[in-house]
Every structure is written in structure tokens, then in C-alpha cells.
Kinemage of the C-alpha trace (Angstrom):
@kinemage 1
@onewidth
@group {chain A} dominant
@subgroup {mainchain}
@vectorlist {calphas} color= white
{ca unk a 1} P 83.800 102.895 88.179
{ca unk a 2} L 83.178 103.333 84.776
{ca unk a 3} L 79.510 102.233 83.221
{ca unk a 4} L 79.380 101.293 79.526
{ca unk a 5} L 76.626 103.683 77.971
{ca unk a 6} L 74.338 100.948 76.471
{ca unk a 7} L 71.290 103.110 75.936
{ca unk a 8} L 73.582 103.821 72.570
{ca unk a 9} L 74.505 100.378 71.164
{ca unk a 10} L 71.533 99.259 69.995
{ca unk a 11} L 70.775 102.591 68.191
{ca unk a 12} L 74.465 101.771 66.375
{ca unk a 13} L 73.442 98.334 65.611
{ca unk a 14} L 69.783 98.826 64.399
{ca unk a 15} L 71.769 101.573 61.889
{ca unk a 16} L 73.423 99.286 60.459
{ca unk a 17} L 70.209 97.641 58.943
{ca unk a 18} L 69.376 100.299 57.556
{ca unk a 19} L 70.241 101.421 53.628
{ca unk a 20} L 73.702 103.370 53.830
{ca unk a 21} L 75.839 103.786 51.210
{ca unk a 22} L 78.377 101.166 50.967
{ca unk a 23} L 81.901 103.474 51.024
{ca unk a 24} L 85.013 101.854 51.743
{ca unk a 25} L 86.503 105.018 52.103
{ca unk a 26} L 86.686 108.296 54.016
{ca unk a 27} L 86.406 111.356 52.078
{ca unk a 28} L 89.646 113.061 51.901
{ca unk a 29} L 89.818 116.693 53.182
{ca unk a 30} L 88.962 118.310 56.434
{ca unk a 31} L 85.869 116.853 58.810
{ca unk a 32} L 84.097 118.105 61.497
{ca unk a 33} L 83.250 115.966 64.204
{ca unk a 34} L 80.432 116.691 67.227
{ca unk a 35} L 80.760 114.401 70.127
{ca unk a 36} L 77.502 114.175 72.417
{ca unk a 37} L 77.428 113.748 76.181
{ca unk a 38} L 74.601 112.104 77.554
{ca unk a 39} L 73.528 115.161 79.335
{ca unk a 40} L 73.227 116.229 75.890
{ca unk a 41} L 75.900 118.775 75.493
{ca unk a 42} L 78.004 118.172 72.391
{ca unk a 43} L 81.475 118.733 72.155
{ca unk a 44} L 83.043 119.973 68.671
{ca unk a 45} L 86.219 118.858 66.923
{ca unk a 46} L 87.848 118.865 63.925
{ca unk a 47} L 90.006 115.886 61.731
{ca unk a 48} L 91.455 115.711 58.466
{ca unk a 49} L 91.575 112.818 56.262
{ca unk a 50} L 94.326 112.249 53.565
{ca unk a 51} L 97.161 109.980 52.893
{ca unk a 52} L 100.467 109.230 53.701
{ca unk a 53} L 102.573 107.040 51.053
{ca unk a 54} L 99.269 105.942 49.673
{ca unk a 55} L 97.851 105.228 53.108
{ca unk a 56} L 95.033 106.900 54.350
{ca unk a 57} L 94.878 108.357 57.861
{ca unk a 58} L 93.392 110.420 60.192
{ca unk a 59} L 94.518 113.097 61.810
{ca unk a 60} L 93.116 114.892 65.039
{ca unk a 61} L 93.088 118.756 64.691
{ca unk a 62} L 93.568 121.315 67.915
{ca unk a 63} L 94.914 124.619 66.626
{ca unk a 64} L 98.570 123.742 65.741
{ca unk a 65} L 98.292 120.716 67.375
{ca unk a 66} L 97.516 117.784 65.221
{ca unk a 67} L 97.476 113.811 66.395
{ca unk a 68} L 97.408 110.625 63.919
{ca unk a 69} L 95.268 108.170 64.895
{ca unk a 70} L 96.892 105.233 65.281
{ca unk a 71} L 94.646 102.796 62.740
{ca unk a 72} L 92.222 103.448 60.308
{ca unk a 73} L 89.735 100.324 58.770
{ca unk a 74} L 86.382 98.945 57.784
{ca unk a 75} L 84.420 96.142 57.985
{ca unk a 76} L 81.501 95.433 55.618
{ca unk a 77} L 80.270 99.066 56.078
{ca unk a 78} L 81.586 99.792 59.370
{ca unk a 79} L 84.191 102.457 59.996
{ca unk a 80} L 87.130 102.092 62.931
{ca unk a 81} L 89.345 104.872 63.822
{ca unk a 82} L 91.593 103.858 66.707
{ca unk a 83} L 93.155 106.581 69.155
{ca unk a 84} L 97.048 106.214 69.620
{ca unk a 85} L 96.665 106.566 73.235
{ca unk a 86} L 93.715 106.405 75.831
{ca unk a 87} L 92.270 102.841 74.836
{ca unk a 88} L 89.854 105.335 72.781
{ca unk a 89} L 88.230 104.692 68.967
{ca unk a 90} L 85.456 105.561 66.801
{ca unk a 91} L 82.824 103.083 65.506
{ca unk a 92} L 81.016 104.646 62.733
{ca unk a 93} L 78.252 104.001 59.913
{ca unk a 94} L 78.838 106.157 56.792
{ca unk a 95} L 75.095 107.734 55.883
{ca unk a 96} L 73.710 108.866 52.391
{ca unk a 97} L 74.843 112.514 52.835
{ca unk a 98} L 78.335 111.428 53.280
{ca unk a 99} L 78.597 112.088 57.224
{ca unk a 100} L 79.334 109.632 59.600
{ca unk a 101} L 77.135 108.098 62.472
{ca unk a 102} L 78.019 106.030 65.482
{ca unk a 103} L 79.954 106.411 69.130
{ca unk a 104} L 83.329 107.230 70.613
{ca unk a 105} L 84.345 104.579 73.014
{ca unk a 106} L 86.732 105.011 75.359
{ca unk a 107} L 87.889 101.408 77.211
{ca unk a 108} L 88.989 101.423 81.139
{ca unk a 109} L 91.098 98.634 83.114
{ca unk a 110} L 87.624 97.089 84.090
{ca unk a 111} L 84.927 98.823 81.454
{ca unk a 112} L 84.145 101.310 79.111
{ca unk a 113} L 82.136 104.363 78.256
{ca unk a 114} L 80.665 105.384 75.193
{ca unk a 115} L 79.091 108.829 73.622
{ca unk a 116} L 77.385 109.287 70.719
{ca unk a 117} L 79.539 110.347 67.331
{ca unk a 118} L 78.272 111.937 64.358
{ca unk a 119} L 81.306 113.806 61.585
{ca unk a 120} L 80.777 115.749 58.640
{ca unk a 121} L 83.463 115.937 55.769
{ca unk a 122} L 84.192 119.197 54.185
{ca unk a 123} L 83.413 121.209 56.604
{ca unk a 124} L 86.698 123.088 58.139
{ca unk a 125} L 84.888 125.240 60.914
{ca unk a 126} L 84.706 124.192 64.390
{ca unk a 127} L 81.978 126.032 66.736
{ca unk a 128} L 80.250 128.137 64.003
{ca unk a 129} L 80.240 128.596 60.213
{ca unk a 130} L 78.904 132.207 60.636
{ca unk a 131} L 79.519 133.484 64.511
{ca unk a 132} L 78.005 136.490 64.929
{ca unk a 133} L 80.539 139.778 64.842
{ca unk a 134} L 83.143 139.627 68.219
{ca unk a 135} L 82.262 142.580 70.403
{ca unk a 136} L 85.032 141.531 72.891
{ca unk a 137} L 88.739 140.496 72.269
{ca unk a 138} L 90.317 138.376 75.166
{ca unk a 139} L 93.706 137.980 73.902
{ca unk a 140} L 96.214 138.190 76.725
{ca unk a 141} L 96.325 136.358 80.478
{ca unk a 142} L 93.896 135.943 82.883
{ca unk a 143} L 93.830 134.647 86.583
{ca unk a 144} L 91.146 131.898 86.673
{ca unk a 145} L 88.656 130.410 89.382
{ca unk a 146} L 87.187 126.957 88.839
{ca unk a 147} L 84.516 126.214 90.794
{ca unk a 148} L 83.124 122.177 91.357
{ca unk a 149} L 79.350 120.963 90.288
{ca unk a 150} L 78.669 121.154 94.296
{ca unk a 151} L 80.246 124.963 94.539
{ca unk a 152} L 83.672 123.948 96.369
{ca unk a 153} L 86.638 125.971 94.976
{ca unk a 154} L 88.762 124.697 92.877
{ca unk a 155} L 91.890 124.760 91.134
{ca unk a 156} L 93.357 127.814 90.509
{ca unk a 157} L 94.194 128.501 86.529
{ca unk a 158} L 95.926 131.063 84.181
{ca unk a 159} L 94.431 131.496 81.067
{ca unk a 160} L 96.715 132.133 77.535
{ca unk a 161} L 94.347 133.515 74.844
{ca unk a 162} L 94.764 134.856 71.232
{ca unk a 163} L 91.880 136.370 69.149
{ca unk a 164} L 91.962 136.836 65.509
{ca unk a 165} L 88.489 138.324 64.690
{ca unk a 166} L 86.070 135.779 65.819
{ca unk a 167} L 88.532 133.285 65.750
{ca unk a 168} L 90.420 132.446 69.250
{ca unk a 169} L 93.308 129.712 70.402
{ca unk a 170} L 94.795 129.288 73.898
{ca unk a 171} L 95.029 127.017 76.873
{ca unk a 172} L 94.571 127.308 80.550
{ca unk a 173} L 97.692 126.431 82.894
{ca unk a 174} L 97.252 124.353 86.523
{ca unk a 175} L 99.936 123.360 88.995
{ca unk a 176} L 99.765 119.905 87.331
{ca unk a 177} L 100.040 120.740 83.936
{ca unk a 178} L 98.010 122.576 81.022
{ca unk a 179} L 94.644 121.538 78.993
{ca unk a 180} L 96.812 121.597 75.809
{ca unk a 181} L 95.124 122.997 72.531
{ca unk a 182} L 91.944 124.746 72.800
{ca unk a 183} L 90.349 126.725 69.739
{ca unk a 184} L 87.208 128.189 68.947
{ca unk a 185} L 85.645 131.383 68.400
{ca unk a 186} L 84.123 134.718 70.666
{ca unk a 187} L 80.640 134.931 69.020
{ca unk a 188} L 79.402 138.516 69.808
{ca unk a 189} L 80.139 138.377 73.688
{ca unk a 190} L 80.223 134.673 73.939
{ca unk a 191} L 83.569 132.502 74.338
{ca unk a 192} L 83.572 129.073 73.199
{ca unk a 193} L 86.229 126.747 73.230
{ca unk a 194} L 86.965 123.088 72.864
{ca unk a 195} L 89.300 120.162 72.960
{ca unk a 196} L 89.554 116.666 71.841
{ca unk a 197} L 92.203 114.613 71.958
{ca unk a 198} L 91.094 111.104 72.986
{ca unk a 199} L 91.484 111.730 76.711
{ca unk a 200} L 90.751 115.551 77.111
{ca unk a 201} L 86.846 116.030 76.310
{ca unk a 202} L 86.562 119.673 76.667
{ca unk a 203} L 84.051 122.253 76.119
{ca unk a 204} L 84.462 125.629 77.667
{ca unk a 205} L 81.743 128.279 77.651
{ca unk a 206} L 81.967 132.314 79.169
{ca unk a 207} L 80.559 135.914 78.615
{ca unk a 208} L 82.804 138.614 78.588
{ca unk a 209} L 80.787 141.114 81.016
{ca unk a 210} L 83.622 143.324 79.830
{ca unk a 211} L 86.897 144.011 78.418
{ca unk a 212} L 88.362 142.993 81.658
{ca unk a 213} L 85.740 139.836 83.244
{ca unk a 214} L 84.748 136.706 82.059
{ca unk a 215} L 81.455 135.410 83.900
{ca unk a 216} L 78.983 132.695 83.937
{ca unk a 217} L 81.938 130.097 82.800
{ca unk a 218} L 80.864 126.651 81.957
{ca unk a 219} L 83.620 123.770 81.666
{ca unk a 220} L 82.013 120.256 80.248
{ca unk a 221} L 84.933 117.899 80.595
{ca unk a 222} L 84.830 113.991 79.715
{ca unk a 223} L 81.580 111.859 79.536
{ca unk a 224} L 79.620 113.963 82.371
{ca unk a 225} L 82.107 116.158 84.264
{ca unk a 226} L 81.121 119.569 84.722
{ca unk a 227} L 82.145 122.859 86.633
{ca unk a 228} L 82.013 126.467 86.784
{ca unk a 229} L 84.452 129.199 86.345
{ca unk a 230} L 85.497 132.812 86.258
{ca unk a 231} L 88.231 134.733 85.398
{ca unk a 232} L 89.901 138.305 85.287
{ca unk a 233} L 92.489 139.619 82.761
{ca unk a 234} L 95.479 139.821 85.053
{ca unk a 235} L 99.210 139.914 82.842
{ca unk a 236} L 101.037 139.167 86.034
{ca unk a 237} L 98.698 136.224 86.828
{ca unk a 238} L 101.171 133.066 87.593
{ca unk a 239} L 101.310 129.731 89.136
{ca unk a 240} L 103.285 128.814 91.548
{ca unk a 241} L 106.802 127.639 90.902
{ca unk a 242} L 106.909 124.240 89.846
{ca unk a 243} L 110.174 123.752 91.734
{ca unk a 244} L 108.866 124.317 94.537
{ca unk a 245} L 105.337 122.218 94.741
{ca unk a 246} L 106.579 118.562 95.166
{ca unk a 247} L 109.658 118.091 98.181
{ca unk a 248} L 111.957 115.818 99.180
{ca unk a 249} L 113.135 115.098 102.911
{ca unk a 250} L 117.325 116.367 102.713
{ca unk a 251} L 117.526 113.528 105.516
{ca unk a 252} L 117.014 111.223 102.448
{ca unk a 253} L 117.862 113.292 99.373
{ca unk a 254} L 118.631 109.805 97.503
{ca unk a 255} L 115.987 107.691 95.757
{ca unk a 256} L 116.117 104.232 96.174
{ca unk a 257} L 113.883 102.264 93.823
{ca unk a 258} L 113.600 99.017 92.043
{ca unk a 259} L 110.797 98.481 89.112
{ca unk a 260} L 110.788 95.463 86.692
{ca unk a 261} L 110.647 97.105 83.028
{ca unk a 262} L 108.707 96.152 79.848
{ca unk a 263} L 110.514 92.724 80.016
{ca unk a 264} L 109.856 91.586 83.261
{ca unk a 265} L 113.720 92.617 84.301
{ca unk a 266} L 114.503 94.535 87.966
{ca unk a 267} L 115.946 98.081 87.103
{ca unk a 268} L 117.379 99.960 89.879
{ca unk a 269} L 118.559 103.365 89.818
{ca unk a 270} L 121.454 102.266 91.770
{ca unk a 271} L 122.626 100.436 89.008
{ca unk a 272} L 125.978 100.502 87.327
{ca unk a 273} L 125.161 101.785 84.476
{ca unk a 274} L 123.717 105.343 86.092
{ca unk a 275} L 126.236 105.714 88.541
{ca unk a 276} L 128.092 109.034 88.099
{ca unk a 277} L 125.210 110.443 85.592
{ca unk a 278} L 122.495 112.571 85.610
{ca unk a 279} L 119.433 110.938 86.019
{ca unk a 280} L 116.326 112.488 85.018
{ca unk a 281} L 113.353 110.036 86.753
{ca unk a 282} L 109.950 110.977 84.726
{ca unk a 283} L 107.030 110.045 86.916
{ca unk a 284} L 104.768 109.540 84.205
{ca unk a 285} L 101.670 107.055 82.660
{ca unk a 286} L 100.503 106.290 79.144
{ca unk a 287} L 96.942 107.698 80.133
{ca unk a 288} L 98.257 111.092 80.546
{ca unk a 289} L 98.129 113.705 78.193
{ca unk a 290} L 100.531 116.103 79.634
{ca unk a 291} L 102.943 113.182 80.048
{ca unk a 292} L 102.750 112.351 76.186
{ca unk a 293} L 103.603 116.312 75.870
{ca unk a 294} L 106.895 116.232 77.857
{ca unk a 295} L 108.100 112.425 76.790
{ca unk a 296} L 107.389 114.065 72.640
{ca unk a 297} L 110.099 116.649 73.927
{ca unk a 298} L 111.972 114.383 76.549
{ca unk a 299} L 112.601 111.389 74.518
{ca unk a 300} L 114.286 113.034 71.179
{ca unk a 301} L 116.697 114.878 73.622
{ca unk a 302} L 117.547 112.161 75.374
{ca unk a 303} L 118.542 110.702 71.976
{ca unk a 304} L 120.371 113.903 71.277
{ca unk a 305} L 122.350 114.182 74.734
{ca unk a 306} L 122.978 110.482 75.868
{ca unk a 307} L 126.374 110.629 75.119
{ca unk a 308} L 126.980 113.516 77.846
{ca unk a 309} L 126.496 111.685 81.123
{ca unk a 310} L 122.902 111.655 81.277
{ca unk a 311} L 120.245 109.273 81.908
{ca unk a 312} L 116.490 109.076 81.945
{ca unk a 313} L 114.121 106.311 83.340
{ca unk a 314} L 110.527 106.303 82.941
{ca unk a 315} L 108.363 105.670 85.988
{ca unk a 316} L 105.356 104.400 84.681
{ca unk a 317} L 101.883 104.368 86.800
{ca unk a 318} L 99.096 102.489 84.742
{ca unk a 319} L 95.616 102.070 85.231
{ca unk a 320} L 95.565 98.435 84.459
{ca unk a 321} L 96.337 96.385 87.380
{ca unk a 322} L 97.695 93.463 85.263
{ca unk a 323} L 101.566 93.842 84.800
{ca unk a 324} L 100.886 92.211 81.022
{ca unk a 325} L 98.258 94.913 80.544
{ca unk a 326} L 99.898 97.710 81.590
{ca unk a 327} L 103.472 96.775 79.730
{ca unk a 328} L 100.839 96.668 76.324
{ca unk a 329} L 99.718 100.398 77.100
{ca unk a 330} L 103.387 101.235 77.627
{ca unk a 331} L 104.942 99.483 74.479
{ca unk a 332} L 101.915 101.427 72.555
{ca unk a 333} L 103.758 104.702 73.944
{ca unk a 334} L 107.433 103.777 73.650
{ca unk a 335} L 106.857 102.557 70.033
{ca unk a 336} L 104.660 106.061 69.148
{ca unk a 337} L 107.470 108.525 70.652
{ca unk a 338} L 110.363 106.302 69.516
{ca unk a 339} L 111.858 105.530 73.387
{ca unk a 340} L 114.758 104.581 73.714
{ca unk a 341} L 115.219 104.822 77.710
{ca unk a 342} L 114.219 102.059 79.971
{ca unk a 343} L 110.537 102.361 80.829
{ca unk a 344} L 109.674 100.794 84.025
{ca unk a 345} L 106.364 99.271 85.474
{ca unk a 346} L 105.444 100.372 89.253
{ca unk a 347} L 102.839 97.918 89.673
{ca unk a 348} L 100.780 101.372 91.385
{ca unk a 349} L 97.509 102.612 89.421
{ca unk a 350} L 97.670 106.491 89.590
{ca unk a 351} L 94.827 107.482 91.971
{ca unk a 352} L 96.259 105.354 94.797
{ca unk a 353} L 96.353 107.592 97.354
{ca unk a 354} L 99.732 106.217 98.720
{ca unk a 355} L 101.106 106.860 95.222
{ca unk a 356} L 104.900 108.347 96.817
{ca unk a 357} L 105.144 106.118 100.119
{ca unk a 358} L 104.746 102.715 98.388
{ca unk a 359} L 106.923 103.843 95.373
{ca unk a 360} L 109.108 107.144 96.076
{ca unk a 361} L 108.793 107.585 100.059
{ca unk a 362} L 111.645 110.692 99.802
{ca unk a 363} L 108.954 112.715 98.226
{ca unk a 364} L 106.397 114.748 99.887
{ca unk a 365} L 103.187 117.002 98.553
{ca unk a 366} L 102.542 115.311 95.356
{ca unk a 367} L 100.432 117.236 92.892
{ca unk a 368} L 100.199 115.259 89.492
{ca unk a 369} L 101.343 113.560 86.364
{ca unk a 370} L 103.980 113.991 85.007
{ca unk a 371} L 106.553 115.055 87.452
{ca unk a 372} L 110.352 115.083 87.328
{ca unk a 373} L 113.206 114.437 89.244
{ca unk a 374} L 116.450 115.422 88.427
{ca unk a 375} L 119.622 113.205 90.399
{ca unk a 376} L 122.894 114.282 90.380
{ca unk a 377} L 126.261 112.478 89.652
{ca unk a 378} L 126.094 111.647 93.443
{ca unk a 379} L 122.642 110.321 93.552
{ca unk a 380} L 121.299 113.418 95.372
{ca unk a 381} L 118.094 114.412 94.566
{ca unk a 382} L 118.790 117.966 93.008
{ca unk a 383} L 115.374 119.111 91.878
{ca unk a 384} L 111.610 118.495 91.294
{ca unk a 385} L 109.777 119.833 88.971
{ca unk a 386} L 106.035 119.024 89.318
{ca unk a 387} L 103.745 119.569 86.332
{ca unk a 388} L 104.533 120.395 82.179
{ca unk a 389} L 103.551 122.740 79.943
{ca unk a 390} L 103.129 121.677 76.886
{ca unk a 391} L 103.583 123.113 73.669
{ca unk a 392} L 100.149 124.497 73.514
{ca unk a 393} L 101.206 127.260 76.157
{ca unk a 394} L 103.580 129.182 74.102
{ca unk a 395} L 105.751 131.053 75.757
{ca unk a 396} L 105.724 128.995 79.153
{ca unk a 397} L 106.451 126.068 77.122
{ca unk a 398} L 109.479 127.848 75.503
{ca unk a 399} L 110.340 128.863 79.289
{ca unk a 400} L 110.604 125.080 80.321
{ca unk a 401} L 112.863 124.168 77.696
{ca unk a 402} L 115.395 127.207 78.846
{ca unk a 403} L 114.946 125.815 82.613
{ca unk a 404} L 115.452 122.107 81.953
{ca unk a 405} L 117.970 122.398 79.709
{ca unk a 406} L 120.064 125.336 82.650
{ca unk a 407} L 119.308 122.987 85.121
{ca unk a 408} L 120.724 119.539 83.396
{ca unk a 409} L 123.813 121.677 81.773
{ca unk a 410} L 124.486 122.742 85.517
{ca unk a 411} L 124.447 119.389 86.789
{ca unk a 412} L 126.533 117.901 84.240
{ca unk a 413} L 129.337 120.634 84.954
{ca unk a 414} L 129.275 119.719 88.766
């Protein structure tokens, strides 16, 4: 399914005959990083470089959000920055100006993709160091339209902005979860946004016909996905309940599962050691960006409420086939959110379309990763909350944490 773009390798390899300065190091400071699609629409981003305990990293910049890359080193004059998540990393040739050259690769269960890379250090700015004056400000909500590349409609959206002079931040919400931290700037009547965070490629492009439309939307997502959209300011646009998008058959209102996890050992909920708890199942995968957003919240309050009759056990769906393959991805994730609840390994990629009859047949009208099922002490299913939204949405995110935390305090007193 996925083609490794070799039109770019030999333009990395013949660079590295050329004369570039030999640095062994990255310039500290901020960076600004383009990536390039090979439809030719690049994709901005920002990074900072500087050190931790006399360690250089990286670290991937979305408005407040900010990811480490997981490794950082060279060979002869070859750069590597490895991803934390998303099989993704940067192979790059420093040049005489200081800038770095070469491709973002991101790696598959049976290939890998590559666009082109190019980074500039001391530069802080992200779409434009001088954007023309903002006529428009699109702070607020608005009810979104995508539309796909062959016109059919598409998801539904609310859209969470916040202008500051040219300068804007936000996200869009879906049923299945949010598109995290997006930041750029509204350059005269233009809006343009992006996102980078390994997995999420996203460039986002509108004109605000007025104080009240945005028209003519562009959305550029991953190697060569695009799509239209539109949108309306609307402060009473919503999505639908999350409690209510993924069901369960009352006829069978208990799960019944068994998953080996990260050691090869069978894990059942119907084991001992949850009986008469709360059980909070996370349907989840290590490829998922919203997933990483709810297990960075999940797995700390876990550690915080363990003692109180509770329970949590990861459900993990992995693109690798290979059970040895897919317990690497998930030890990568467990180690970088500090897990300490079992994770298990469902054997079932994600886009398998019987997904919830070969794994969780008492569900019905599954919409996406993650989702989460709350048991009660009896081993009823209580609830199920499809979707997250992540810290990125503000005051929806805020609103989850008051939900979850209602809910599980409710099911404890029972």
C-alpha cells in the first residue's frame, strides 16, 4: 500500500558528495522546518534544539504542544532525528549556510514513504516572517464541511480558533477525535495553518469571504492526501455526544475477551485480579495520535487512582501483522508514557473491517481510535465513549476530564 518515494534517494545520496560543512552538531535555538509533498506543496513546522543534562535534543513545536524526538545522532556528516512514535525520522545533510537538507521517512508494516526535508536554524516563524496586515479575525467556533478529492461529503468538523494579530492557534474536532495543535497565521484574508507531528502532516488553507464564512478551504494531509472544506462561525456548533456513537447489545452488556500481552501471557478481563473493579478497556494503537493524547492523561491517573478499585487494560490494534513487531511498537509507547497497566496485543491491524466482531462482538457502530469502555464492579458494560479530545481543544479537553473522572467516581460508589 505504501510506495517508497525513490525519485528522492539518489538526490540525498549524490548530496552527500558534495562539499558540506562537516558539523557534528545542530545549532542550538529554534528551527524551522518545510516538509515537501511530491505534489509539491510544502508543509511548515517548527523544532527547537537545546540540551537536556548536557544532551542535546530535539523538540517538535505545535503551539503549546511540544514532542521530543526520541534520538538524536550523526554519522560521518549525516544527521538522524528519530520520531518517538510513527516509525518516522529525519535523514539530513547539514549545507554551508547552516540549514539542513534531506527527507522525512516514515516506515509502514510492509514499506515506507519518503518526502523531501529541508530546516533552517534561527528562524522562529512558521508560515511567514512578514504576513501581510489580518483584515479578518476568526477567533471563536465554527461548524465545518469537509469535502473528499472526488466531491463526496465528508466528515463533519467544529473548528476552535484564537487570533492574536496575524498570529492564530486552534484545532478542528471529529467524532473520532481532534487534529491536535494547529498554528499559523491569517495573512490579510488568508488562513493558514499547519501540523506536524510525525503522523499528522497537515496543511490547511481558507479565505475568509467575511467575518462570518470561510471559503475555498484546502486541507493537504500526509504524503498526497487532499480535500476541500468550508465552514461557518456557528458558537453552538457541536458534535455529537460521544456517549452515544459506539453501542453495546444490553443482551450482552459483558465483554468477554482474552489477548496475550507484551510477554506472550493470556490476559482476560475475567480475571481475578479485576473482578469487583472498575475496568476502564482503552481501545487504542501506538500509530494513533489521539490515542497517545488520552494514554499521556490516562496512564498518570491510573498511577494516581489504582489503589481505589480501578483498573485499566490497553487494547492494542497494530499495523504490523507480526506479534514480535507489534509488541516492539507497543514497548516504544509503554516505556515513553511510563505504563504501568497491562497492554495487550489483539493480533487485529486497525483497518480490518471486522475490527469489533473478531475482537469485541458486544459492540456495535464503531467510529475510531481511541475508544473507551468503562465496566462496572459487575462486569456490565456501563459506558462508551468513542473518540478524545486532546489537550489541543481547550475547553472540550477540560470537559472530558470533568466527565471521565464523574463517570469513574460514580461507578466506584455503586
Amino acid at each position: 500500500m505504501r510506495k517508497i518515494f525513490v525519485s528522492a534517494l539518489p538526490w540525498l545520496l549524490a548530496a552527500a558528495c558534495v562539499g558540506v560543512s562537516n558539523r557534528k552538531t545542530l545549532s542550538p535555538g529554534e528551527w524551522r522546518g518545510v516538509l515537501t509533498r511530491a505534489d509539491g506543496v510544502s508543509v511548515p513546522f517548527n523544532f527547537e534544539v537545546g540540551d537536556t543534562l548536557g544532551k542535546k535534543g530535539v523538540w517538535i513545536e505545535n503551539g503549546a504542544g511540544r514532542m521530543r524526538m526520541d534520538s538524536l545522532r550523526y554519522s560521518g556528516d549525516t544527521v538522524f532525528m528519530y520520531m518517538p512514535f510513527f516509525n518516522g525520522h529525519f535523514t539530513a545533510l547539514p549545507q554551508r549556510d547552516g540549514s539542513l537538507e534531506g527527507l522525512y521517512t516514515r516506515s509502514g508494516p510492509d514499506s515506507s514513504r519518503s518526502m523531501k526535508f529541508r530546516a533552517y536554524p534561527g528562524v522562529s516563524y512558521r508560515m511567514a516572517a512578514h504576513p501581510a496586515p489580518a483584515l479578518k479575525n476568526v477567533s471563536g467556533r465554527w461548524a465545518v464541511q469537509f469535502t473528499g478529492a472526488t466531491g463526496e461529503p465528508g466528515p463533519r468538523a467544529v473548528g476552535e480558533f484564537h487570533q492574536s494579530g496575524n498570529q492564530v492557534g486552534g484545532t478542528f474536532l471529529t467524532q473520532s477525535g481532534d487534529y491536535r495543535y494547529l498554528e499559523g497565521v491569517m495573512t490579510a484574508d488568508t488562513l493558514l495553518l499547519s501540523g506536524f507531528d510525525g503522523s499528522h502532516i497537515f496543511l490547511f488553507r481558507a479565505v475568509a469571504a467575511s467575518d462570518t464564512t470561510l471559503t475555498g478551504g484546502e486541507f493537504y494531509w500526509g504524503f498526497d492526501g487532499r480535500s476541500t472544506w468550508q465552514a461557518h462561525r456557528d458558537t453552538a456548533a457541536s458534535l455529537p455526544d460521544a456517549f452515544s456513537l459506539t453501542t453495546f447489545n444490553p443482551r450482552e452488556d459483558k465483554l468477554d475477551f482474552r489477548f496475550p500481552d507484551i510477554h506472550g501471557n493470556p490476559v482476560s478481563i475475567r480475571d481475578s485480579r479485576f473482578r469487583g473493579k472498575v475496568v476502564i478497556v482503552q481501545i487504542m494503537g501506538s500509530w494513533c495520535p489521539n490515542c497517545m493524547d488520552e494514554t499521556a492523561y490516562l496512564s498518570p491517573w491510573y498511577n494516581r487512582n489504582k489503589s481505589r478499585d480501578v483498573a485499566v487494560i490497553g487494547l492494542c490494534y497494530e499495523l504490523p501483522k507480526d506479534f514480535n513487531r507489534a509488541v516492539e511498537n507497543v514497548l516504544t509507547f509503554k516505556k515513553h508514557f511510563d505504563i504501568t497497566y497491562p497492554l495487550l496485543i489483539t493480533g487485529v491491524q486497525p483497518g480490518d473491517p471486522n475490527l469489533l466482531k473478531k475482537t469485541l462482538p458486544q459492540l456495535d457502530h464503531f467510529v475510531g481510535f481511541p475508544t473507551t469502555i468503562f465496566v462496572n464492579k459487575k462486569g456490565d458494560i456501563a459506558r462508551v465513549h468513542a473518540g478524545f479530545s486532546g489537550p489541543g481543544t481547550g475547553e472540550h479537553y477540560q470537559a472530558f476530564i470533568r466527565d471521565f473522572n464523574h463517570l469513574v467516581d460514580s461507578l466506584v460508589a455503586e
